[in-house]
C-alpha positions, 0 to 999 in steps of 0.5 A: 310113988314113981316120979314122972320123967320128962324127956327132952329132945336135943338136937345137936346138929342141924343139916339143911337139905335145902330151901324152899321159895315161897313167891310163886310166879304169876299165871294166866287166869285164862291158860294157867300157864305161867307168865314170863317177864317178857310177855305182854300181861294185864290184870282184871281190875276187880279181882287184881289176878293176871292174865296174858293180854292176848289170851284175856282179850280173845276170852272177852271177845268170846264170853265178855267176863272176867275168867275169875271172878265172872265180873262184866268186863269190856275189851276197851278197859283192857286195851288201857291197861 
């Protein structure tokens, strides 16, 4: 009767090659282009996402939703935010 082996894996040096980010910077639910800290930007109130303000608020003019989640929404909710 042959005894089974058990192989073990020993790592003995470990090299970071790098790193990775896991936040992921905000993008315009409109462009999906990303939004810099200095741009004006404003969030549908019923799915949170973020948008450019001037984008969110000519997409409104046009359609009168949200781009994500197609709830109704007024450019007058908009200009509070």
């Amino acid at each position: 009767m042959q005894e089974a082996h058990s192989y073990r894996f020993i790592i003995s040096d470990v090299k970071v090659i790098g790193t990775w980010d896991f936040t992921k910077p905000a993008r315009c639910i409109v462009c999906n282009l990303k939004i810099r800290e200095e741009e004006k930007k404003v969030y549908c109130p019923f799915c949170g996402l973020p948008a450019h303000r001037d984008h969110l608020l000519e997409w409104l003019k046009i359609k009168g939703f949200c781009p994500n989640c197609s709830k109704p929404l007024d450019i007058k909710e908009v200009r509070k935010w």
